[in-house]
One Martini backbone bead per residue (centre of mass of N, CA, C, O) as a GRO file, in nm:
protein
  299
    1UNK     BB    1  14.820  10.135  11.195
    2UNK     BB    2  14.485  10.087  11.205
    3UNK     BB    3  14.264   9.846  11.202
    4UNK     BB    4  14.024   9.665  11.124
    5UNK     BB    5  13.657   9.643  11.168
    6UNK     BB    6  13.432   9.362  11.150
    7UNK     BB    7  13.075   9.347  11.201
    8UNK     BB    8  12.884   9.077  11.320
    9UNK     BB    9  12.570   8.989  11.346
   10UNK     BB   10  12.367   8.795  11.543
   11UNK     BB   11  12.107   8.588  11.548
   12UNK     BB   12  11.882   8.401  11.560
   13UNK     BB   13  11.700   8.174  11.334
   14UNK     BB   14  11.550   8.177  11.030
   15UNK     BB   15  11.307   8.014  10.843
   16UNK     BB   16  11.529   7.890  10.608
   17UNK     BB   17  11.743   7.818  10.886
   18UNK     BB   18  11.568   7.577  10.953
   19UNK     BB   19  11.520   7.414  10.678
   20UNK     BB   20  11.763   7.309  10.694
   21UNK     BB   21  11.958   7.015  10.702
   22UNK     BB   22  12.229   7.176  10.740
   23UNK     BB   23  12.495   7.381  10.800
   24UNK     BB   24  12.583   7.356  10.485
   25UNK     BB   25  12.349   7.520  10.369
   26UNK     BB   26  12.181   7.718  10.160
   27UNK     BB   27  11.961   7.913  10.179
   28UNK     BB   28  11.639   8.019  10.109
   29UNK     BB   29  11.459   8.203  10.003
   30UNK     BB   30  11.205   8.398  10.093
   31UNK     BB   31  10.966   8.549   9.961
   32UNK     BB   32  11.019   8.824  10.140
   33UNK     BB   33  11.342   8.835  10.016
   34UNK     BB   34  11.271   8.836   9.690
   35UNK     BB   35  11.089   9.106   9.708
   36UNK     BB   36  11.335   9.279   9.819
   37UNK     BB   37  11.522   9.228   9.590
   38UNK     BB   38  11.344   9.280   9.329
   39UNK     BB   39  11.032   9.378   9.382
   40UNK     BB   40  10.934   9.090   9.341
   41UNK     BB   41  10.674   8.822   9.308
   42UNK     BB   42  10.611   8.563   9.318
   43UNK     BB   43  10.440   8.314   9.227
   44UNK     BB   44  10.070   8.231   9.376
   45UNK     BB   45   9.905   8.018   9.505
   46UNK     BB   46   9.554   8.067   9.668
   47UNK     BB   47   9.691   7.819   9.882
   48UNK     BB   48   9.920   7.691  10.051
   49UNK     BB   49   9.819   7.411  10.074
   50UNK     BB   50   9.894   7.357   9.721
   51UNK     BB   51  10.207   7.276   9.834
   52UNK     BB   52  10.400   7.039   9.859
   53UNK     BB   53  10.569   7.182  10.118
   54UNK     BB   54  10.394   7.260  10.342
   55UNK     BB   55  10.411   7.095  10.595
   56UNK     BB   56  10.718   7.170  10.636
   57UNK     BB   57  10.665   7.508  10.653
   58UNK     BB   58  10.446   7.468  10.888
   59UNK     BB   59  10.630   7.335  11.101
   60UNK     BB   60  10.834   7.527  11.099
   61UNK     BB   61  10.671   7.788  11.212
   62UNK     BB   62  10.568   7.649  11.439
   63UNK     BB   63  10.823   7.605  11.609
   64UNK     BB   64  10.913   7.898  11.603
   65UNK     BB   65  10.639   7.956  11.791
   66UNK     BB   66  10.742   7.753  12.010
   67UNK     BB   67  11.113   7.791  12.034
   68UNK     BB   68  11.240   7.929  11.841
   69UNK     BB   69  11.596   8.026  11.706
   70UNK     BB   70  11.808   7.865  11.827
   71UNK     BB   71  12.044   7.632  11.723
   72UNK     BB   72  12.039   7.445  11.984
   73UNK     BB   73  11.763   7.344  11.901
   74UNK     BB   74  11.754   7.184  11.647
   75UNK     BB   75  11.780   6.912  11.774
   76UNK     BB   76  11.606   6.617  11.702
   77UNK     BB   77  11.661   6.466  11.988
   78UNK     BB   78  11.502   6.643  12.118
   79UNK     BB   79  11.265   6.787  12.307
   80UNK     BB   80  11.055   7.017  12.426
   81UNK     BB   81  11.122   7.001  12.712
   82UNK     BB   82  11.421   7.042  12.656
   83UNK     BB   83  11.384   7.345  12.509
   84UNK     BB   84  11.267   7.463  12.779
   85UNK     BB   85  11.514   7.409  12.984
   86UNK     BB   86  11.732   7.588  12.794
   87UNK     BB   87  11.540   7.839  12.796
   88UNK     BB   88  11.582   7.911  13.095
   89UNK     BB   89  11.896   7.866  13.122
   90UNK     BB   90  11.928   8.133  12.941
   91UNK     BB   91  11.806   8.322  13.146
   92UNK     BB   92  11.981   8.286  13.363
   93UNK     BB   93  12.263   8.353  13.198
   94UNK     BB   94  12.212   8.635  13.161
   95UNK     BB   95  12.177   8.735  13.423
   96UNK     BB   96  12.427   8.625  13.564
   97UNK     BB   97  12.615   8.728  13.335
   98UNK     BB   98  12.572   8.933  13.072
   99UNK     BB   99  12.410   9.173  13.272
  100UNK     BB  100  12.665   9.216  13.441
  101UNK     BB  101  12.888   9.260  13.212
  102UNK     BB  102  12.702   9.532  13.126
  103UNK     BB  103  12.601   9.585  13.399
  104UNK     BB  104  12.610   9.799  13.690
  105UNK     BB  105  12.459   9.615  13.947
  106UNK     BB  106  12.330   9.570  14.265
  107UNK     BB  107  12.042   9.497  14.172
  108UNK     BB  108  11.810   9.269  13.974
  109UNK     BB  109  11.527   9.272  14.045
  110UNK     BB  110  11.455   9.537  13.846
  111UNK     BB  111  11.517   9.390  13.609
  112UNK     BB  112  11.344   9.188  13.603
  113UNK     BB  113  11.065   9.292  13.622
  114UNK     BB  114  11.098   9.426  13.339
  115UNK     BB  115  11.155   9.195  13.206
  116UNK     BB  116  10.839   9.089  13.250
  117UNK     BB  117  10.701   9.270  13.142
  118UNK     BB  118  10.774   9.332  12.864
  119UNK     BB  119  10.706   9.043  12.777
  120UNK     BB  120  10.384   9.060  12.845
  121UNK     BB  121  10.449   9.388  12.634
  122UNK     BB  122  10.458   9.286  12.380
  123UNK     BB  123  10.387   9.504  12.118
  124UNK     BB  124  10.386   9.765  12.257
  125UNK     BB  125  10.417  10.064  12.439
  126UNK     BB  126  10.637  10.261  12.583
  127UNK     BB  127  10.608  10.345  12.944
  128UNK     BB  128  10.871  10.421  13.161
  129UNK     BB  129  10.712  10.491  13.402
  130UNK     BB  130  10.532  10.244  13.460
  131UNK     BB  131  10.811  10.064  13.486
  132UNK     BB  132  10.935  10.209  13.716
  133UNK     BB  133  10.713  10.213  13.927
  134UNK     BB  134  10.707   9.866  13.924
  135UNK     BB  135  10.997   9.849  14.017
  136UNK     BB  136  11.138  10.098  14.180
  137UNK     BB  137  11.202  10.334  13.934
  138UNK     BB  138  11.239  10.544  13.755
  139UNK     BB  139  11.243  10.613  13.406
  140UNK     BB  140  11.563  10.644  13.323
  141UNK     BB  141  11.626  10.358  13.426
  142UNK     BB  142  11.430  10.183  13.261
  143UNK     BB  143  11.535  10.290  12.989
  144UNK     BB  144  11.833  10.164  13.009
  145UNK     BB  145  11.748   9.894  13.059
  146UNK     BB  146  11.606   9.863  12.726
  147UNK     BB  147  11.878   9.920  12.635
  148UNK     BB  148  11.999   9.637  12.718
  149UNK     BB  149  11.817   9.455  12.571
  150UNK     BB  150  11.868   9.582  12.288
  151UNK     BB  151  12.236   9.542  12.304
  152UNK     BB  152  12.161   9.204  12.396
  153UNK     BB  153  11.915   9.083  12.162
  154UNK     BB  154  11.624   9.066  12.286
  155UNK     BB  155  11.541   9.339  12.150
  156UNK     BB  156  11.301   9.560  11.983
  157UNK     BB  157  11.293   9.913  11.869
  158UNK     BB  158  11.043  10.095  11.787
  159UNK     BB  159  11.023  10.357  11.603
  160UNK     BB  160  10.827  10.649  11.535
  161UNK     BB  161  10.622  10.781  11.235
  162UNK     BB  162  10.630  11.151  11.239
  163UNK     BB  163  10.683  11.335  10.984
  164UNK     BB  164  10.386  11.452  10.955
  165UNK     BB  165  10.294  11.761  11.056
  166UNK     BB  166   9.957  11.736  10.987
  167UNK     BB  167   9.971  11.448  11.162
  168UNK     BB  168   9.836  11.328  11.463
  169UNK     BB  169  10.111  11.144  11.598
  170UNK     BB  170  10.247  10.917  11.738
  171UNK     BB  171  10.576  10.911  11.991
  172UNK     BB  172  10.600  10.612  12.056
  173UNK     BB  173  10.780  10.343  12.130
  174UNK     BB  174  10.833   9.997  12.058
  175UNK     BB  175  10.829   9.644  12.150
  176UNK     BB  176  10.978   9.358  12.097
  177UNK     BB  177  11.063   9.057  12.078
  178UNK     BB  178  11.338   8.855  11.897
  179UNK     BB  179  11.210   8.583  12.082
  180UNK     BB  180  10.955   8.346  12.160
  181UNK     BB  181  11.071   8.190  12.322
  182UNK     BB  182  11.223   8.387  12.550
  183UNK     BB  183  10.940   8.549  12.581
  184UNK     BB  184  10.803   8.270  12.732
  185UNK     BB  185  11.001   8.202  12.934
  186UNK     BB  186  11.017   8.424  13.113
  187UNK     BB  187  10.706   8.348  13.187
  188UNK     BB  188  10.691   8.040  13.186
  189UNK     BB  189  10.522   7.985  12.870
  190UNK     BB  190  10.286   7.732  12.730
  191UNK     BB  191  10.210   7.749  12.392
  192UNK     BB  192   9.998   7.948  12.264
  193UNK     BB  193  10.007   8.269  12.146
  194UNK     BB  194   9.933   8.555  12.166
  195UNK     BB  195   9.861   8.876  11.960
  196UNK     BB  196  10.132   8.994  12.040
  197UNK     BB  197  10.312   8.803  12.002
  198UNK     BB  198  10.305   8.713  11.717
  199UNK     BB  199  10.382   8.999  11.615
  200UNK     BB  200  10.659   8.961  11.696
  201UNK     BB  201  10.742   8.706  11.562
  202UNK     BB  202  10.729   8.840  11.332
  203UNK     BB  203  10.881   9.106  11.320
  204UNK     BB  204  11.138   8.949  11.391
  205UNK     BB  205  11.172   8.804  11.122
  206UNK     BB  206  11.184   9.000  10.948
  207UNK     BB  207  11.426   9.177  11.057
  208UNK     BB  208  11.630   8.921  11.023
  209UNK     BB  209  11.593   8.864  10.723
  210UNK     BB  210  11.713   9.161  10.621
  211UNK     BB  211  12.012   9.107  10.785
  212UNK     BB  212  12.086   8.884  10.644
  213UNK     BB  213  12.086   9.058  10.334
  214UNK     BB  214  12.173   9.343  10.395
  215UNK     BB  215  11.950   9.548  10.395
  216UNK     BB  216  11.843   9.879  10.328
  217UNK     BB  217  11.678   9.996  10.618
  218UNK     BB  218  11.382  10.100  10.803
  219UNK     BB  219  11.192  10.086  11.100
  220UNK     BB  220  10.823  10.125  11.192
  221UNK     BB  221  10.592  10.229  11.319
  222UNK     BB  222  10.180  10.370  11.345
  223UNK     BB  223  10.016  10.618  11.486
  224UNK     BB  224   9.726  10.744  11.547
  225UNK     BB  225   9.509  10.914  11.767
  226UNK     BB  226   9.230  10.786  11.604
  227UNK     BB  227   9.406  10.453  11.598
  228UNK     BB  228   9.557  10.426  11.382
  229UNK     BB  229   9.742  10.106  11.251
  230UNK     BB  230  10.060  10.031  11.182
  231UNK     BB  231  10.295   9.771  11.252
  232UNK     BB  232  10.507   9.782  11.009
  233UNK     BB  233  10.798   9.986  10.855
  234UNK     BB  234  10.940  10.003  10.582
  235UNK     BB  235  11.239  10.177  10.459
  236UNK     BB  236  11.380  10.305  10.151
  237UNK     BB  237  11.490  10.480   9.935
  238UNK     BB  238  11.190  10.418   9.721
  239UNK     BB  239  10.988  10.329  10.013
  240UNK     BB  240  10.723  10.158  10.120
  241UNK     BB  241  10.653   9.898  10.383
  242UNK     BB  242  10.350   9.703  10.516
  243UNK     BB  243  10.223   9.576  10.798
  244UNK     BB  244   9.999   9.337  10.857
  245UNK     BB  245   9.895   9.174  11.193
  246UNK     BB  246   9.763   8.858  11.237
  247UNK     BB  247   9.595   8.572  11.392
  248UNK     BB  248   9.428   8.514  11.190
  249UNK     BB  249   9.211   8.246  10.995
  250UNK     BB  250   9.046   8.524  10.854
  251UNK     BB  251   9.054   8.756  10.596
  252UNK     BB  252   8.943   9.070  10.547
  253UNK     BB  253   8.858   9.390  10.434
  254UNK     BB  254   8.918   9.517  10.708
  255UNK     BB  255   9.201   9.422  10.801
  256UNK     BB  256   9.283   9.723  10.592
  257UNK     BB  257   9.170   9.991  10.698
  258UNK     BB  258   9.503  10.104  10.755
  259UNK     BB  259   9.614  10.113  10.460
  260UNK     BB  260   9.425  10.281  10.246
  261UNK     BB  261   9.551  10.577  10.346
  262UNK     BB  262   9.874  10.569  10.360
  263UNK     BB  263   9.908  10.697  10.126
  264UNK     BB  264   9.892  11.027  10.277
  265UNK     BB  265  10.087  11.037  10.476
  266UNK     BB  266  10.321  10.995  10.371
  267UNK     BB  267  10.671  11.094  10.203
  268UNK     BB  268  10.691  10.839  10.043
  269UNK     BB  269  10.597  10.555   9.858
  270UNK     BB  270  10.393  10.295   9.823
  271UNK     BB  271  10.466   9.977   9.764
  272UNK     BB  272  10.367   9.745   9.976
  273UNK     BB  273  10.145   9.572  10.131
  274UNK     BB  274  10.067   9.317  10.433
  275UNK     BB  275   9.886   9.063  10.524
  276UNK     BB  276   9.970   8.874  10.810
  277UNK     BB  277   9.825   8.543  10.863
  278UNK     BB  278   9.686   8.213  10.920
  279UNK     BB  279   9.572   8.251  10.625
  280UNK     BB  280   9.613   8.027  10.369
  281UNK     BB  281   9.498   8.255  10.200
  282UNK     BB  282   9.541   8.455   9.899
  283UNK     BB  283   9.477   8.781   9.922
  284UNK     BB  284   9.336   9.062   9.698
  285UNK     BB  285   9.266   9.364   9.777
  286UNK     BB  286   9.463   9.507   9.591
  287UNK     BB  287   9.719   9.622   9.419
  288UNK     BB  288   9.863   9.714   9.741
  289UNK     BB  289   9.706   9.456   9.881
  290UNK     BB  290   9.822   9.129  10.080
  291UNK     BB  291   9.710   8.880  10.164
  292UNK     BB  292   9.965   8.637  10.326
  293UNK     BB  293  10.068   8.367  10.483
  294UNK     BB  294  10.312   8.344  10.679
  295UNK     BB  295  10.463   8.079  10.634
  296UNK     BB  296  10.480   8.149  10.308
  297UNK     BB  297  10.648   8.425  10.320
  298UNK     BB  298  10.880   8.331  10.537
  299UNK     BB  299  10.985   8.054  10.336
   0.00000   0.00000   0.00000
């Protein structure tokens, strides 16, 4: 009789798992698992900055934008310089290693150029071809290569979502980092994240955080030929969660304006909008749109 076999994935620490005292603990779920599980939204005060806890809440945040998930940075003993020595060393020991035992590479060169570009454009469309062009390969073997980035937990490929045959939507795959560390690194890269960065490391965030409590749902982009975009769609039996990501430290009513006629193009009910940014104020834009700062969301 043949055995049975369960896989657990492993990611990054997700910032419930960083804010943990030790090992022994058990992560509290964050405003956006809680969301998750019940369908209800926690009470919000109007303004992060006045819970008790905002300071640790924002360092944690903070920590995470600066050095990613891993567990291994964690150890309150590093420092930053420490911290990035790490996270080279762990970029050398992928290609010298990891990239090696899961693909037959004659020469690790293309793949190096395209994990380069990659990391530059994460937060963008995949396109295959200008990626093979500038490492001096395929369009075919380009593919292959962000396969692998993929299967080693690199990288997140959102597919994008066109279900609707009357509008016409993009049909190009987006590129995510998994860890802001990492997608630094790679960069060789110190400092605060640029917008396209930003936006990967909260998409990272919640992918994480949903595989945590293991919920089931797809993710996807959303892009009109005419401009409109949602960063991230989350899809469940029951309908949409929606997400627009800005870096910015004030949103206005107009940083909603591609989720507003949203539930028109869905195939299933639009469940609630987000907009996740560094503005420490909690704003009602309608019913089903809340912009609420990103560390108070994800923690």
């Amino acid at each position: 009789m043949a055995g049975r076999c369960y896989i657990q994935e492993i990611f990054p620490l997700t910032l419930p798992e960083i804010l943990t005292d030790n090992w022994n603990n058990e992560p509290k779920l964050s405003v956006f698992q809680q969301f998750i599980q019940t369908g209800l939204l926690p009470e919000t005060l109007p303004s992060f900055k006045l819970y008790p806890d905002f300071v640790t809440r924002e360092e944690a945040f903070n920590y995470y934008l600066n050095n990613g998930g891993y567990p291994a940075l964690v150890n309150a003993d590093l420092t930053d310089e420490d911290r990035y020595e790490w996270l080279l060393g762990y970029i050398r020991t992928y290609l010298e290693r990891d990239i090696r035992d899961l693909a037959d590479f004659k020469s690790l060169e293309p793949f190096i150029k395209i994990q380069k570009m990659t990391s530059l454009l994460t937060a963008q469309l995949v396109n295959f071809s200008q990626l093979g062009n500038e490492a001096g390969v395929s369009s075919k073997t380009a593919q292959r290569f962000l396969q692998y980035l993929e299967i080693s937990y690199q990288t997140i490929i959102l597919q994008p979502w066109y279900s609707n045959k009357l509008k016409r939507l993009v049909k190009t795959p987006k590129l995510h980092y998994l860890d802001p560390g990492v997608q630094k690194a790679i960069l060789q890269k110190r400092g605060e994240l640029a917008g396209n960065e930003f936006e990967s490391a909260i998409v990272a965030e919640i992918y994480k955080q949903i595989q945590s409590i293991n919920h089931n749902g797809a993710f996807f982009h959303l892009r009109t030929h005419d401009g409109a975009e949602i960063d991230l769609l989350f899809e469940t039996a029951h309908g949409f969660i929606a997400f627009e990501i800005k870096m910015s430290n004030h949103i206005t009513k107009t940083d909603a304006r591609h989720l507003l006629n949203l539930d028109k193009i869905l195939n299933k009910p639009l469940l609630k909008c987000f907009i996740i940014s560094k503005d420490f104020e909690v704003k009602k834009i309608s019913d089903k749109i809340l912009a609420i700062p990103a560390a108070m969301f994800l923690t």
